[in-house]
C-alpha positions in Angstrom: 9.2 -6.9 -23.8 7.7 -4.0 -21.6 9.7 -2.6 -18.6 9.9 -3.7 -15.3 8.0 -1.2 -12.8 8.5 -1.1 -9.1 5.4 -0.4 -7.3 5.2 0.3 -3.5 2.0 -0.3 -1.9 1.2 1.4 1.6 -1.8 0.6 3.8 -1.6 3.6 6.6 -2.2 3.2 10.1 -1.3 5.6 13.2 -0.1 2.1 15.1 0.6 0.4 12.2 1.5 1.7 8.9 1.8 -1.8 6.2 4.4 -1.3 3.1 4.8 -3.8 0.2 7.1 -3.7 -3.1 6.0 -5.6 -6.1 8.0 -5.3 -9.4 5.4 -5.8 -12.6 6.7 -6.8 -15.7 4.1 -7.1 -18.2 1.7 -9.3 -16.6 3.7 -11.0 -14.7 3.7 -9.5 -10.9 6.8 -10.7 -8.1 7.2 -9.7 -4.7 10.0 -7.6 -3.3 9.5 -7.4 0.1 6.9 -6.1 2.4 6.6 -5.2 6.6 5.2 -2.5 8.7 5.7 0.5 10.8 5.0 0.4 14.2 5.6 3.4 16.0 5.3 2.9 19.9 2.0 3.8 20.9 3.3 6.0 24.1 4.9 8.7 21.5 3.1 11.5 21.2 0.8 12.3 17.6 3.8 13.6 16.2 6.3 12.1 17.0 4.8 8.7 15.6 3.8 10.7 12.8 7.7 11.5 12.1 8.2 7.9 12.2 6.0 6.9 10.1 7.4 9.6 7.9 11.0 8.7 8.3 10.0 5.0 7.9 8.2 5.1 4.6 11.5 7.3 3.5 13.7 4.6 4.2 11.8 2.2 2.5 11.3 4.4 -0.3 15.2 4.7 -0.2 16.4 0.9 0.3 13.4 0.1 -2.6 13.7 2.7 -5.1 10.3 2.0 -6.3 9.1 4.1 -9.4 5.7 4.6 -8.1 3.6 4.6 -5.2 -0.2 4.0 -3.9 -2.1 4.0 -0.8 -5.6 2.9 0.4 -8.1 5.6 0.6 -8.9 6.7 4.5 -11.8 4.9 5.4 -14.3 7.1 7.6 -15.4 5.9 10.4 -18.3 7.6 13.1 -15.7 8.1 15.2 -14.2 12.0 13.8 -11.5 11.5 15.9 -10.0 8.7 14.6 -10.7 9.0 11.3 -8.7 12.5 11.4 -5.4 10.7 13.1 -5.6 8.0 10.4 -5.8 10.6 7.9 -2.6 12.4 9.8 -0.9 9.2 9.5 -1.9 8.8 5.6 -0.9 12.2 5.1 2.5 11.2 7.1 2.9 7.9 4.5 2.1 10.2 1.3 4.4 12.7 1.7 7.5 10.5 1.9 6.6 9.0 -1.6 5.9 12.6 -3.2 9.4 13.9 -1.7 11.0 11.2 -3.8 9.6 12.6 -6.9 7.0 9.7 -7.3 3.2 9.6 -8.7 1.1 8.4 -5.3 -1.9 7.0 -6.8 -5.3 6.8 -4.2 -7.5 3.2 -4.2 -10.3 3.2 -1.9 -10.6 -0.3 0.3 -13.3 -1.4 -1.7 -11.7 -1.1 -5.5 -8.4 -2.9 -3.8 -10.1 -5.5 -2.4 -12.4 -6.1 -6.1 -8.7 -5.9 -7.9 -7.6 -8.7 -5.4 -10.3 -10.8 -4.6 -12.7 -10.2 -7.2 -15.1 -8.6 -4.8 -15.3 -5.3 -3.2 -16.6 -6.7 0.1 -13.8 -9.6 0.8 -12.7 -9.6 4.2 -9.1 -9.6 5.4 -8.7 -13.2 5.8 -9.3 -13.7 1.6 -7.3 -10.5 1.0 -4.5 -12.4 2.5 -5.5 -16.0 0.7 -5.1 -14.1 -2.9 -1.9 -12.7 -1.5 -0.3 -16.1 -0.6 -1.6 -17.4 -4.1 -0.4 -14.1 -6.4 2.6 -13.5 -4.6 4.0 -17.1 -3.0 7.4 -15.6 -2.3 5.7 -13.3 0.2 5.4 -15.8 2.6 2.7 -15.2 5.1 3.0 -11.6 5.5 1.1 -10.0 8.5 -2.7 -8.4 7.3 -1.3 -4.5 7.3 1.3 -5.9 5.3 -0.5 -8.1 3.0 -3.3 -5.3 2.5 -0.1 -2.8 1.2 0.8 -5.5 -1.0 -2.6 -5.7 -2.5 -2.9 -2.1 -3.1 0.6 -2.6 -5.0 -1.5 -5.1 -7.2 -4.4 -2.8 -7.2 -1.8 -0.5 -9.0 -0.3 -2.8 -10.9 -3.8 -3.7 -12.9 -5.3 0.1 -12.6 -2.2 1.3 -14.9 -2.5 -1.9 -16.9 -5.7 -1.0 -17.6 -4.7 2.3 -18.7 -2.0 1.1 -20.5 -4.5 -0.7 -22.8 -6.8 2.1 -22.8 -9.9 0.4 -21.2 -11.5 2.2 -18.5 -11.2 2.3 -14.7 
């Protein structure tokens, strides 16, 4: 019987940060809990930054998971806001990596391909496969269930690993 591992999944956002906690236990995955971060959109860049921070450290704290991963930033034309979504990733990594964890990095693409099957699914079957891999998760909001599916993203990349196949 392997160990159980406690996986947080985080899918950043600078209004809306999504968390998720699946445990894995071979290859049987359960869900924890999940939510998000909202940090009122009249604070100013760093001061939603800190609570994003001081959120994620919380939930690291409440949760002790024993790893961590977070979607990849996904660039956008706009330079501008693909900088503050990378200040609020930044903000959502560091929390993780205080606590001593390994943060591992899935782009949107390879989360959605280890969820749905394909790397172009849209949110609405992101959150389908949620509902139907996790059923205690309820109906979980889509920056929560996207965090959860990077948990499970997780979950089969070091399974894979595990078993020595390649990524």
């Amino acid at each position: 019987m392997t160990n159980a591992i406690r996986i947080l999944g985080l899918d950043p956002g600078l209004r809306r940060t999504g968390w998720g906690v699946i445990v894995i236990e071979g290859a049987r995955l359960s869900h924890v809990a999940h939510g998000v971060i909202a940090p009122k959109e009249s604070l100013s860049l760093s001061e939603r930054l800190l609570v994003l921070f001081e959120g994620v450290c919380a939930i690291v704290a409440a949760h002790s998971p024993d790893e961590a991963a977070i979607e990849e930033t996904f660039v956008t034309a706009n330079g501008s806001s693909t900088l503050k979504l990378g200040h609020a990733r930044a903000a959502a990594m560091i929390a993780p990596a205080r606590a001593g964890l390994l943060v591992a990095e899935y782009s949107a693409k390879s989360v959605k391909k280890a969820v749905v099957g394909t790397g172009a699914a849209d949110k609405t079957q992101v959150a389908f496969m949620i509902a139907r891999l996790l059923p205690t998760a309820g109906d979980p909001t889509a920056d929560a269930a996207d965090a959860l599916a990077v948990a499970i993203a997780h979950a089969h990349a070091r399974r894979a690993r595990s078993w020595g196949t390649a990524a």
